[in-house]
N, C-alpha and C positions, 0 to 999 in steps of 0.2 A: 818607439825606441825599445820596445819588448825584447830582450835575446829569444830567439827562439820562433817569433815571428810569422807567419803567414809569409808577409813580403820576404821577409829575411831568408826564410827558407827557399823559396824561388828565387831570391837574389845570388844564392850559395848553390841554386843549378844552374844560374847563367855561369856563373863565375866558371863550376867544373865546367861545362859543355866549351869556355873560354879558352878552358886550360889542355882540353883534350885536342883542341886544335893549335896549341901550339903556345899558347898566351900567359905570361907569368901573371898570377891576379894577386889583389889583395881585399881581403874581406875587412870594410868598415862598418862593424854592426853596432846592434840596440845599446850594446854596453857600450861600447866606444861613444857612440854619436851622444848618450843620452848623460855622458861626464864633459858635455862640450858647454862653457858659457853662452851660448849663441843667443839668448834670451835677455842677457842683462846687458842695458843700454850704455851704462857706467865706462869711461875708457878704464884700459889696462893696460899692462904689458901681456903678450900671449904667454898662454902657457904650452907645456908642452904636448900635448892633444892637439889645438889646435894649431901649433907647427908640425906637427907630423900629419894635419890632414891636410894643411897647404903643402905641403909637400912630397905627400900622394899624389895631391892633384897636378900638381906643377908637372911633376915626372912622368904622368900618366897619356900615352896618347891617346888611350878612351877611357869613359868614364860613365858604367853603369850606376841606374839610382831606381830603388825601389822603394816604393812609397805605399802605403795600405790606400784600399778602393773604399768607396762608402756604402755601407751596407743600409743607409735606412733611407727614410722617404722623404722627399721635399713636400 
């Protein structure tokens, strides 16, 4: 959830190479993702983050996701 990111970065070339062929994108990154509750089990009501990324999704007819690779050894 780094801004700035490895993945983020290549995420932000699909996006343009997305956009040069025609496609309105929207960039959900490290800052975005990383003010998400996704982690606490607790209900709640949503907040507004989380209604705007269901609602990226909802509206979205594709949906790029970059996730960092593992760099170390089993």
């Amino acid at each position: 959830i780094r801004a700035g990111s490895s993945s983020e970065k290549a995420l932000a070339r699909a996006l343009a190479r997305a956009e040069a062929l025609g496609a309105e994108t929207r960039l959900l990154g490290g800052a975005f993702l990383g003010g998400l509750p996704i982690f606490d089990p607790r209900p709640g009501d949503a907040d507004a983050s989380q209604l705007a990324l269901a609602d990226a999704v909802r509206a979205a007819d594709a949906v790029i996701v970059a996730s960092p690779g593992y760099h170390g050894s089993i």
